[in-house]
C-alpha positions as CSV (number, residue, x, y, z in Angstrom):
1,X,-76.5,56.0,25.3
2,X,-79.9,55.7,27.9
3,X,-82.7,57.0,25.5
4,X,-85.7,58.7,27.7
5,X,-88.6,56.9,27.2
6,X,-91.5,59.4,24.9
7,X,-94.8,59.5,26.0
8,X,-94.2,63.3,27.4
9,X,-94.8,66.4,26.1
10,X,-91.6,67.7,24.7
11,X,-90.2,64.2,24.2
12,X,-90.2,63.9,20.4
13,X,-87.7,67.3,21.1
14,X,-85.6,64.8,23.1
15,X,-85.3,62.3,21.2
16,X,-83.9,64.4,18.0
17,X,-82.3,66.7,20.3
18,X,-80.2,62.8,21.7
19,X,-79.6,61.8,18.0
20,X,-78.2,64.8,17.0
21,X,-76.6,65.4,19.2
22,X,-74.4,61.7,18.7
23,X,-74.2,62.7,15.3
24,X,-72.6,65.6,15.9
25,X,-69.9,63.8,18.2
26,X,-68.8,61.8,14.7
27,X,-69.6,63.9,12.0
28,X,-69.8,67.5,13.1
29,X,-70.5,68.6,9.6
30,X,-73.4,66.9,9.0
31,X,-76.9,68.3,7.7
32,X,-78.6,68.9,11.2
33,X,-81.6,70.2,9.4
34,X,-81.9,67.7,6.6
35,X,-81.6,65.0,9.9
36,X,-84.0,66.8,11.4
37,X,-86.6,67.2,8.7
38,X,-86.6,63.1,7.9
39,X,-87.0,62.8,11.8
40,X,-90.5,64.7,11.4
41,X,-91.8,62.9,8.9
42,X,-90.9,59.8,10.4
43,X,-92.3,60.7,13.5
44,X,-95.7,62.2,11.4
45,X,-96.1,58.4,9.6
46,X,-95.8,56.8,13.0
47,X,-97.9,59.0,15.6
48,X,-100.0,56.6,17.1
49,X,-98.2,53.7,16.4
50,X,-96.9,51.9,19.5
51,X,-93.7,48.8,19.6
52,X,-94.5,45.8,21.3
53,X,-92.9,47.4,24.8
54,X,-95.4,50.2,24.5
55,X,-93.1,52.6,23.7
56,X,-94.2,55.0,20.5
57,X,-92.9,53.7,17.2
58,X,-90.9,56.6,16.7
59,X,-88.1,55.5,19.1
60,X,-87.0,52.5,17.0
61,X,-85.8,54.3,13.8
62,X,-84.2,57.0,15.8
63,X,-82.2,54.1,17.9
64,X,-81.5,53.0,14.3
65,X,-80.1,56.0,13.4
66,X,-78.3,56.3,16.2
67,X,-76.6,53.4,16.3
68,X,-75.5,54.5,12.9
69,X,-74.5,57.5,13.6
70,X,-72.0,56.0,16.0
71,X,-70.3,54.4,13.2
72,X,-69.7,57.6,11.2
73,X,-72.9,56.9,8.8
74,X,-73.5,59.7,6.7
75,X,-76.3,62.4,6.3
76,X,-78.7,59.9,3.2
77,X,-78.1,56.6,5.4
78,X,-79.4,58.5,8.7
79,X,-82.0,60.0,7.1
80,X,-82.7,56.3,5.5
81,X,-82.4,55.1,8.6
82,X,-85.4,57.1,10.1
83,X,-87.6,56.5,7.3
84,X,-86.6,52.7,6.8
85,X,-90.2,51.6,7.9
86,X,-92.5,54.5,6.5
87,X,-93.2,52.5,3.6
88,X,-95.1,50.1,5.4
89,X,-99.0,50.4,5.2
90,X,-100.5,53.5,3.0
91,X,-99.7,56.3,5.1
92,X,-96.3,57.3,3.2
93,X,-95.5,56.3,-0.4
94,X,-92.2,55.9,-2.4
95,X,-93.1,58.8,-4.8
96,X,-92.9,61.1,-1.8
97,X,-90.2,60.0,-0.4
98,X,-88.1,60.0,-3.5
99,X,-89.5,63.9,-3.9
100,X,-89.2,64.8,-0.6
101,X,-85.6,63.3,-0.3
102,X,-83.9,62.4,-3.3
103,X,-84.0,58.9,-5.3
104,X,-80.6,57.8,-3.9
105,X,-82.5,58.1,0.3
106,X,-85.3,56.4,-1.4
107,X,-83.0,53.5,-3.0
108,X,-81.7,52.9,0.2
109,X,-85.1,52.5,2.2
110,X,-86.5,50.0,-0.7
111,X,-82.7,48.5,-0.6
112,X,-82.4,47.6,2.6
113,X,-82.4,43.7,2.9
114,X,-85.9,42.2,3.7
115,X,-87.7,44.9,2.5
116,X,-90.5,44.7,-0.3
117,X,-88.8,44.6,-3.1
118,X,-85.1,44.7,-2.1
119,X,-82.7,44.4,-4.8
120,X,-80.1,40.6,-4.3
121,X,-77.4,43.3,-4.2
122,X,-78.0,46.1,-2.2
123,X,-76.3,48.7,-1.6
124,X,-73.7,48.5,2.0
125,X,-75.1,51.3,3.2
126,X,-78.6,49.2,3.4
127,X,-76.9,46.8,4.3
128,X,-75.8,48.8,7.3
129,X,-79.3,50.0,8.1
130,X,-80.9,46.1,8.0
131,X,-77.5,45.2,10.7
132,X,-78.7,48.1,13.0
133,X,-82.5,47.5,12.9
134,X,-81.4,44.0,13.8
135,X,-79.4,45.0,16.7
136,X,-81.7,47.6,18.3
137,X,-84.6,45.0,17.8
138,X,-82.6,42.2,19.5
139,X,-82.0,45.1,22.5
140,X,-85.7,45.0,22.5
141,X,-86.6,41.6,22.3
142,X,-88.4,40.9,25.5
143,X,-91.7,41.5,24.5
144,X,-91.5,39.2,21.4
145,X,-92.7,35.9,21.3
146,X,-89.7,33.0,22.1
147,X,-90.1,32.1,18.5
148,X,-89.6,35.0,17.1
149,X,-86.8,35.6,19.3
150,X,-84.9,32.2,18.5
151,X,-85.5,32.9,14.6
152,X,-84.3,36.3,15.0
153,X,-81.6,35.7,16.5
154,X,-80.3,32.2,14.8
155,X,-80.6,34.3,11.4
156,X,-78.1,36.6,13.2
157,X,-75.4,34.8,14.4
158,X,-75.7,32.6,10.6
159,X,-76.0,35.8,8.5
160,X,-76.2,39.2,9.8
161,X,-72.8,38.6,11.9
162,X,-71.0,37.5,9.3
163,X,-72.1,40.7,7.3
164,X,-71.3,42.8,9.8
165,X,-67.3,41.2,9.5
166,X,-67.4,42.3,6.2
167,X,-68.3,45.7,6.0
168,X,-65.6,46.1,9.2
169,X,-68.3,47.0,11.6
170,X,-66.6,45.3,14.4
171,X,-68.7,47.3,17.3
172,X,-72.4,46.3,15.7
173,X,-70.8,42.9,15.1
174,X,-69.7,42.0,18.7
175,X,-73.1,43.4,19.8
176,X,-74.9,41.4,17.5
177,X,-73.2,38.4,18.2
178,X,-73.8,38.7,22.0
179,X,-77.2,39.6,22.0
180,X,-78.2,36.8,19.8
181,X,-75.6,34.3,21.7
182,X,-77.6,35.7,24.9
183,X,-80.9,35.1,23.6
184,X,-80.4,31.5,22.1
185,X,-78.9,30.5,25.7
186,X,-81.6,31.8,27.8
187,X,-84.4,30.2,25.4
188,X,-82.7,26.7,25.1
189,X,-82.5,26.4,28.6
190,X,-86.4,26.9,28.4
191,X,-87.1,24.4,25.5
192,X,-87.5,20.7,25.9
193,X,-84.8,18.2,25.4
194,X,-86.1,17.1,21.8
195,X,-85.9,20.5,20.5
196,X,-82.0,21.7,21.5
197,X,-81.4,17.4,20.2
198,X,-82.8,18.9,16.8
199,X,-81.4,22.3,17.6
200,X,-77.6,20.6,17.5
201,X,-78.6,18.2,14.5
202,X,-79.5,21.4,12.4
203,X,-75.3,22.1,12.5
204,X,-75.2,19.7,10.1
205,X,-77.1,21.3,7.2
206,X,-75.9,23.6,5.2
207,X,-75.6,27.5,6.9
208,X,-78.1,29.7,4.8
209,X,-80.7,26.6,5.4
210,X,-80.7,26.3,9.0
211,X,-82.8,28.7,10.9
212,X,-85.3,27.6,8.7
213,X,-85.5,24.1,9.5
214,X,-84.7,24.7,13.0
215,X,-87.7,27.1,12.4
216,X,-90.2,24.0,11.3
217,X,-88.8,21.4,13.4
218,X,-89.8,23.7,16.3
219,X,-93.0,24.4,14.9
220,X,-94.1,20.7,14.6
221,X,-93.0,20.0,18.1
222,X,-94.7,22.7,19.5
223,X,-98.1,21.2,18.5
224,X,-97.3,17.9,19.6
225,X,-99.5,18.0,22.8
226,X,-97.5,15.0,24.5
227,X,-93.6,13.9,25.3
228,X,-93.7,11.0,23.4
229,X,-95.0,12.1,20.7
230,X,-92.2,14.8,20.8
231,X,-89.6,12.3,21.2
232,X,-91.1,9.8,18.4
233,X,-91.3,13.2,16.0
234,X,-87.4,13.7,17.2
235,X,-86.0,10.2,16.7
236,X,-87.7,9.9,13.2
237,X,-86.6,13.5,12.3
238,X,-83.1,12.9,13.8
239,X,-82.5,9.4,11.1
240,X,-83.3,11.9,7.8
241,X,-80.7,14.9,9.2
242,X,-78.0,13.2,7.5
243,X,-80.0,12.8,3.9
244,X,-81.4,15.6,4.7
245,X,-77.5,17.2,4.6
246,X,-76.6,15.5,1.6
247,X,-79.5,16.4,-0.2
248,X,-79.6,20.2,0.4
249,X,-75.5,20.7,-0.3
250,X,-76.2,18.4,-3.8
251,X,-75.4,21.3,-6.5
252,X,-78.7,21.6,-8.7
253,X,-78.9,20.3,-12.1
254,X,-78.3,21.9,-15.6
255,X,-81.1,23.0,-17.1
């Protein structure tokens, strides 16, 4: 679906007007006005707020919702889905939410994964909320710095894909999968030899771990301000990868 871009009088209309109107493609019997109501006060915490593309805030957590609403979510996880960043900053607090829209909306906002607070074992439907932020985010990614990009998208391909398998949301997953396949072949052809050598070597640690070192390893070459210090900081880091491996896959001790 091409969503128009707000910034015009009338747009806010447009953009409900779009996600209820994919909503009502999957689940005509959903609660229009109960969609529509979350959409205001969504739209209410986030006037003034812009994205990194210039685009008002507001037009993430409706592409959030609509991407859910493709996949049949129903009426609390769209509403969740619109509200899934109101409780950053002071302008909206959890007591209102929960009053304004039950406690099992607000258990889903606070549940979804990465949030203040997020439970170890949240709730699919948070789960489904997290894999759609992710994939309208990685749509959106130009304006973010290569960093961020890589990070976001190596912790997709090692963690959100595989969620996505298992909660049979085969569409998000293939997106998801592509996006961040995209992304993480564009960057490596901009990044110097010694960081795709260490990019390869982090295959060998352990999966949850990865994207993290990758993370540092990237970092510390980055303020190397010459190639051979690069490629001395790669050769050393390249002889502890395999300790490195053993160590981090070593079960901890009892006690």
């Amino acid at each position: 679906m091409n969503w128009r871009r707000p910034g015009r009088a009338g747009d806010g209309d447009d953009l409900l007007n779009d996600l209820l109107a994919v909503v009502a493609t999957t689940r005509p019997d959903a609660d229009a006005r109960l969609i529509s109501r979350a959409y205001g006060v969504a739209a209410g915490v986030h006037a003034g707020q812009t994205r990194r593309s210039g685009d008002p805030y507001i037009s993430h957590p409706v592409a959030v919702a609509a991407i859910l609403a493709t996949a049949g979510a129903d009426d609390q996880t769209l509403c969740a889905a619109l509200l899934h960043d109101t409780l950053e900053g002071d302008r909206y607090s959890l007591a209102a939410l929960s009053d304004a829209f039950g406690g099992d909306v607000a258990a889903l906002v606070t549940g979804v994964p990465g949030s203040a607070g997020a439970p170890a074992i949240a709730d699919s439907r948070a789960v489904m909320i997290k894999l759609a932020d992710r994939l309208h985010n990685l749509r959106t990614a130009a304006p973010l710095p290569p960093q961020t990009r890589l990070s976001k998208s190596r912790d997709t391909l090692d963690v959100l894909v595989p969620m996505a398998a298992s909660l049979g949301l085969d569409a998000i997953k293939v997106d998801l999968e592509d996006l961040a396949a995209g992304i993480l072949s564009r960057e490596t052809l901009r990044t110097p030899a010694s960081g795709r050598v260490l990019a390869r070597a982090a295959a060998l640690l352990p999966a949850p771990v990865r994207s993290r070192w990758r993370d540092e390893w990237a970092g510390e070459l980055a303020a190397l301000p010459t190639r051979r210090q690069r490629a001395v900081f790669t050769v050393r880091t390249l002889g502890g990868v395999p300790q490195l491996a053993v160590t981090l896959r070593r079960p901890p001790r009892a006690g």
